[in-house]
C-alpha positions in Angstrom: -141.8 -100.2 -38.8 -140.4 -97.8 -35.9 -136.6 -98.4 -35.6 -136.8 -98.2 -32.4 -139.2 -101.5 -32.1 -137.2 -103.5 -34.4 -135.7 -106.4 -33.0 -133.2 -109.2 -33.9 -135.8 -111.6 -35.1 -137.6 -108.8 -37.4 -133.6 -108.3 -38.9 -133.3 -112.3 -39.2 -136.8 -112.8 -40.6 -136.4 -109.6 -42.5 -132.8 -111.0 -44.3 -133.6 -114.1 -44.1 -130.8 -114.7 -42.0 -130.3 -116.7 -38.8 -130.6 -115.0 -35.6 -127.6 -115.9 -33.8 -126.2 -114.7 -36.9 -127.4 -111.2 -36.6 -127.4 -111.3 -33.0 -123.5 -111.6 -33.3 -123.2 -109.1 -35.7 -124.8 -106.7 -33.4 -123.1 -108.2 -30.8 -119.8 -107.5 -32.8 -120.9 -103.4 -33.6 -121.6 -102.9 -30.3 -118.4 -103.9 -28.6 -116.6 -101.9 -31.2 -118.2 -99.0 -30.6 -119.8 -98.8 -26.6 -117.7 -101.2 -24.4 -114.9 -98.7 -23.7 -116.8 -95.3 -22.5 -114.9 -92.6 -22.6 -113.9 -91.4 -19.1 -112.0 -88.9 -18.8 -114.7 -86.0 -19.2 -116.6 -87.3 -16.5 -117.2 -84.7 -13.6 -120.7 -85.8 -11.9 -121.7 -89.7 -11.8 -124.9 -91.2 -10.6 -124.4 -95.0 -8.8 -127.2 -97.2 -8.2 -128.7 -100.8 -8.7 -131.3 -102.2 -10.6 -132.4 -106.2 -10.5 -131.4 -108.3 -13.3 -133.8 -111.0 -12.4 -136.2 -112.2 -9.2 -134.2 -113.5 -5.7 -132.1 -110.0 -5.2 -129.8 -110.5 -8.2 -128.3 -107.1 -8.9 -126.4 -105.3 -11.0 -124.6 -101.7 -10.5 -124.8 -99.0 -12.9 -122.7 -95.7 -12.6 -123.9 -92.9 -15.3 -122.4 -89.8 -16.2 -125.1 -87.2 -15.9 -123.7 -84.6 -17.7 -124.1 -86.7 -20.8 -126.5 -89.4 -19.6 -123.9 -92.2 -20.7 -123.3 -95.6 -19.0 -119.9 -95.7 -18.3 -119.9 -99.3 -16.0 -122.4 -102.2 -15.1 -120.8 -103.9 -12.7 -122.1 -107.7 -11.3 -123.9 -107.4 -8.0 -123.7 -104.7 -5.7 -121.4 -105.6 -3.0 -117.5 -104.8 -1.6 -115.4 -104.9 -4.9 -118.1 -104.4 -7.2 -116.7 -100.2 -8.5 -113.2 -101.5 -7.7 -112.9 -102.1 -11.5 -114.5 -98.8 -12.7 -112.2 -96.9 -10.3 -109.1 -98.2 -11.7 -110.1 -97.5 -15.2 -111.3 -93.9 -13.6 -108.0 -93.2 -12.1 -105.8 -94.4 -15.4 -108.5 -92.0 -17.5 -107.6 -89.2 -15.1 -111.1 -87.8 -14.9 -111.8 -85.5 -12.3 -114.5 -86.2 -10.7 -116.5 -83.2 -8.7 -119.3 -85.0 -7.2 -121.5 -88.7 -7.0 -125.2 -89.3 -6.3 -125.5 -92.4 -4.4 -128.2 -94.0 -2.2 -127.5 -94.4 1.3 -125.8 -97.9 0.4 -123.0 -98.2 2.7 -120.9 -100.1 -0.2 -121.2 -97.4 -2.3 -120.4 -94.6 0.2 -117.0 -96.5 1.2 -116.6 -96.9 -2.2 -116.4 -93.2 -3.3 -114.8 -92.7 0.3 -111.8 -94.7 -1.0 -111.4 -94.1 -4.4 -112.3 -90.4 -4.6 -111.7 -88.8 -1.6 -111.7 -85.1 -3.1 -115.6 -85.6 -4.5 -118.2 -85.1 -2.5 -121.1 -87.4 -1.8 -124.9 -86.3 -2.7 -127.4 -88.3 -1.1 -129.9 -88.6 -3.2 -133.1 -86.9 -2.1 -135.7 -88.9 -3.6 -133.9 -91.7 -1.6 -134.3 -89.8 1.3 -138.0 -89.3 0.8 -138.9 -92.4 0.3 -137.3 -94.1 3.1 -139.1 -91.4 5.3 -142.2 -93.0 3.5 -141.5 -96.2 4.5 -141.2 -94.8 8.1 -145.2 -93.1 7.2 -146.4 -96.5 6.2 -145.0 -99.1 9.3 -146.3 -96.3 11.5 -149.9 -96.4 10.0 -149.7 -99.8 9.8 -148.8 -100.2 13.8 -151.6 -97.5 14.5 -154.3 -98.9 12.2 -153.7 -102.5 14.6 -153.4 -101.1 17.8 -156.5 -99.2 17.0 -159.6 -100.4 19.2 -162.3 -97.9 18.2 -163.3 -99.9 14.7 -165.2 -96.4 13.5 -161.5 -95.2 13.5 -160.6 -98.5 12.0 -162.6 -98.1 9.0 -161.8 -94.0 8.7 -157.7 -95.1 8.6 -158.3 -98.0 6.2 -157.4 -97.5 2.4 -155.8 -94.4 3.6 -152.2 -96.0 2.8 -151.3 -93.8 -0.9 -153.4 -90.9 0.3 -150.6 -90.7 3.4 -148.1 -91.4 0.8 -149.2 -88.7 -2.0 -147.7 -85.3 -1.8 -150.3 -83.0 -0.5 -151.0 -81.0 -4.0 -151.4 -84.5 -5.4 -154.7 -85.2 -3.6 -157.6 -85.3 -6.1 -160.9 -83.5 -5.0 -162.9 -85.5 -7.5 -162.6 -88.3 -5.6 -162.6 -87.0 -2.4 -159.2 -87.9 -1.2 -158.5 -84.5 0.6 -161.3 -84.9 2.8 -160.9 -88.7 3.6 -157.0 -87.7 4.4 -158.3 -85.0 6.5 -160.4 -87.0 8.7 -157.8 -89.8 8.9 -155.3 -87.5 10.3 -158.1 -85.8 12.7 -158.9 -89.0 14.5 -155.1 -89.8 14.4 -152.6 -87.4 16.3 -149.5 -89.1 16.2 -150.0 -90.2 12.2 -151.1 -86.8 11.8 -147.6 -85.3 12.9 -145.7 -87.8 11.0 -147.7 -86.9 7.8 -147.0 -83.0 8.5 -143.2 -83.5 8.7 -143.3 -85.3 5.3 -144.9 -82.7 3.5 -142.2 -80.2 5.5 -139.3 -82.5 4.5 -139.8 -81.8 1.2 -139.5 -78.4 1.5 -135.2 -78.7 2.6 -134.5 -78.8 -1.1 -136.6 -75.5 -1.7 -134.1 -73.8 0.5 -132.2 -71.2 -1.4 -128.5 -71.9 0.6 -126.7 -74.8 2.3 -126.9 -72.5 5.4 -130.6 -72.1 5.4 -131.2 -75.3 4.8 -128.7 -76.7 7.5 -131.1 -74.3 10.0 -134.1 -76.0 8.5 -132.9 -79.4 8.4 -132.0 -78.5 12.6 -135.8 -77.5 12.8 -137.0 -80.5 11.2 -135.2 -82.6 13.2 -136.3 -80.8 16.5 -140.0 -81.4 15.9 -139.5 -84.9 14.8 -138.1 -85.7 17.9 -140.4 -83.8 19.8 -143.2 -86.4 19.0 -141.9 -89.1 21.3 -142.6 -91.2 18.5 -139.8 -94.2 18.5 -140.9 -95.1 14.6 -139.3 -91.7 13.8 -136.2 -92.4 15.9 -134.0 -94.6 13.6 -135.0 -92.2 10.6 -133.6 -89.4 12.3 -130.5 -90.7 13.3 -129.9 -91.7 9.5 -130.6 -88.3 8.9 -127.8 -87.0 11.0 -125.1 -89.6 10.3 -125.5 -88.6 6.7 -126.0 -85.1 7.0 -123.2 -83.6 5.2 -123.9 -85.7 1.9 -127.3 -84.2 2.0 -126.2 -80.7 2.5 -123.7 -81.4 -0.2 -126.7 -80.7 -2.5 -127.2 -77.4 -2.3 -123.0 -77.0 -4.2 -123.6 -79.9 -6.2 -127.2 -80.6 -7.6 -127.2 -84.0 -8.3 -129.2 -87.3 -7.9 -129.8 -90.6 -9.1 -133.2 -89.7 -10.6 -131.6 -90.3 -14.5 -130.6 -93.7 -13.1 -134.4 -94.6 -12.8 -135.0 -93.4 -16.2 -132.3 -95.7 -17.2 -134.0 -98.5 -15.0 -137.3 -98.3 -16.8 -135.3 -98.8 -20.5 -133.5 -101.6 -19.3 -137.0 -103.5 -18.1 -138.3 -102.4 -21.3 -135.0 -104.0 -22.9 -135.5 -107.3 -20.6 -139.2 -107.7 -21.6 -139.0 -107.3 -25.5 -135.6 -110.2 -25.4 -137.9 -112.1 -22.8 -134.6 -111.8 -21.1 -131.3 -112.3 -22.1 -129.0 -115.7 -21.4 -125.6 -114.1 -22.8 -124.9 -111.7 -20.5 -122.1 -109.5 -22.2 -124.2 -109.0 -24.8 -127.2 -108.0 -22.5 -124.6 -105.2 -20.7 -123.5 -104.2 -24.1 -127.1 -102.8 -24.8 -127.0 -101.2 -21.9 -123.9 -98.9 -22.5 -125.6 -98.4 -25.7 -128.9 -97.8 -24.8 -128.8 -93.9 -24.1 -126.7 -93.7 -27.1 -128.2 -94.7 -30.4 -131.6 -94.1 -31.5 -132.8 -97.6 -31.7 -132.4 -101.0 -29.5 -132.8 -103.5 -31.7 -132.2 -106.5 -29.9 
C-alpha cells in the first residue's frame, strides 16, 4: 500500500488499534512538529480562501511561495481574520517583499495595515477570470435580447468556446469555426471576445512601462465599445492598477494556493470530512510538507 493513501483506519485496522487512538497520536506528531511555521524567512506570501463546507463557510490560507509552506489558516475570511498571523509576522521579524491577493477588499486593507512597505500583486488569473465573468453575462444578455432565432441557435452552446483561450479551440470538433460564426453574427460579443484574448497578453509585456502603455490601450478600446457590461470591469481595472503593475517587479500569484485547494478537497473527501477542526488545520500546515497524508 502507497503511503500516501494510507489512512487512520488502515493504521487502526492495521495495529489493531482504536482509531481515536491513532488519530490522537497523529494528532499529537503533528502539533509538535507543523503548528508553529517558521516565519521569519518569509519574503513572498500568497492569501486566499477556500470553502470548508457548503453555505459560504470559509477559511483563509496564507502560503509562503518560496517554499510552498502554510504558514496560517485562519477562520473565515472577514475583518480580523490575518490580524493573528500579522502579529506573529511582526514578532518573527520577517521581511516581507511582496503578497498575491485577490481583489478582496479585506485582504487588501489587511496587507495595507500590517505591511505597508510590501507591495500588493493582484493576482492575474483573478483578473482574467472576472473579465470572464463579464464575457459570459454579456452573452447571456445578447443570446435573450436576440430576435433572429437562426442567430439564436448559432450563439447557443457557444458559452466555453467564448470562454477558452483561443489556441485552446479544438479543430476536431469544429469549435474554431462554430466560435467564428458566433462572433460574425454578433458584433458587440465579438469585441468583448477580442479584448479577452488581448488581455492576456499585459503579462507578456517585457517592462512595467510597456505594459502600463498597453494596459492604457486596452482600456481605450474597451471603452470605445459603448458597451456598459464592460464599464464596471474597467473601473476595477483602474482602481487597482498599481497592484497589477506591481507584477512585472514582483512575479507572484495565488496560482500555488489553488494547488493547495485541490489537496485539501482531496484531504476532505478521503476523512468524509473532518468534525475536529484543529486537527483538520493541522493537516493542512502539514500537507505540503511530508510525503504522506494519512488521515
Amino acid at each position: 500500500m502507497l503511503l500516501e493513501a494510507i489512512t487512520v483506519q488502515d493504521v487502526a485496522t492495521r495495529l489493531k488499534m482504536n482509531w481515536n487512538t491513532v488519530k490522537e497520536i497523529d494528532k499529537v506528531y503533528l502539533k509538535k512538529h507543523f503548528s508553529k511555521p517558521r516565519l521569519c524567512d518569509a519574503k513572498y506570501l500568497a492569501m486566499d480562501e477556500f470553502a470548508v463546507s457548503k453555505g459560504h463557510t470559509y477559511k483563509t490560507v496564507v502560503l509562503n511561495l518560496e517554499t510552498s509552506q502554510v504558514l496560517y489558516i485562519g477562520d473565515g475570511r472577514n475583518t480580523g481574520v490575518l490580524d493573528d498571523f500579522f502579529k506573529r509576522l511582526k514578532s518573527a521579524r520577517a521581511k516581507i517583499k511582496a503578497v498575491a491577493i485577490d481583489m478582496w477588499p479585506v485582504y487588501i486593507e489587511a496587507v495595507v495595515n500590517h505591511l505597508p512597505k510590501a507591495k500588493i500583486v493582484y493576482d492575474r488569473f483573478h483578473i482574467v477570470r472576472n473579465f470572464n465573468n463579464v464575457i459570459d453575462e454579456a452573452r447571456r444578455s445578447i443570446f435573450h435580447e436576440e430576435m433572429d432565432l437562426h442567430k439564436r441557435r448559432l450563439m447557443k452552446g457557444t458559452r466555453w468556446l467564448l470562454l477558452k483561450n483561443s489556441a485552446n479551440l479544438n479543430e476536431e470538433k469544429n469549435e474554431v469555426s462554430r466560435l467564428a460564426m458566433a462572433l460574425k453574427i454578433n458584433q458587440p460579443l465579438a469585441a468583448i471576445y477580442y479584448l479577452k484574448e488581448d488581455l492576456q497578453q499585459l503579462w507578456a509585456q517585457l517592462s512595467r512601462a510597456t505594459a502600463s502603455r498597453f494596459l492604457d490601450g486596452w482600456i481605450k478600446r474597451a471603452r470605445a465599445t459603448g458597451l456598459f457590461v464592460l464599464r464596471k470591469f474597467v473601473n476595477s481595472l483602474l482602481a487597482h492598477r498599481t497592484g497589477i503593475m506591481n507584477w512585472f517587479e514582483h512575479p507572484i500569484s495565488t496560482g500555488p494556493l489553488e494547488g493547495l485547494n485541490n489537496k485539501i478537497k482531496v484531504l476532505k473527501r478521503k476523512a468524509y470530512g473532518f468534525r475536529d477542526h484543529e486537527y483538520f488545520a493541522l493537516k493542512i500546515y502539514a500537507i505540503n510538507q511530508v510525503r504522506y497524508a494519512y488521515l
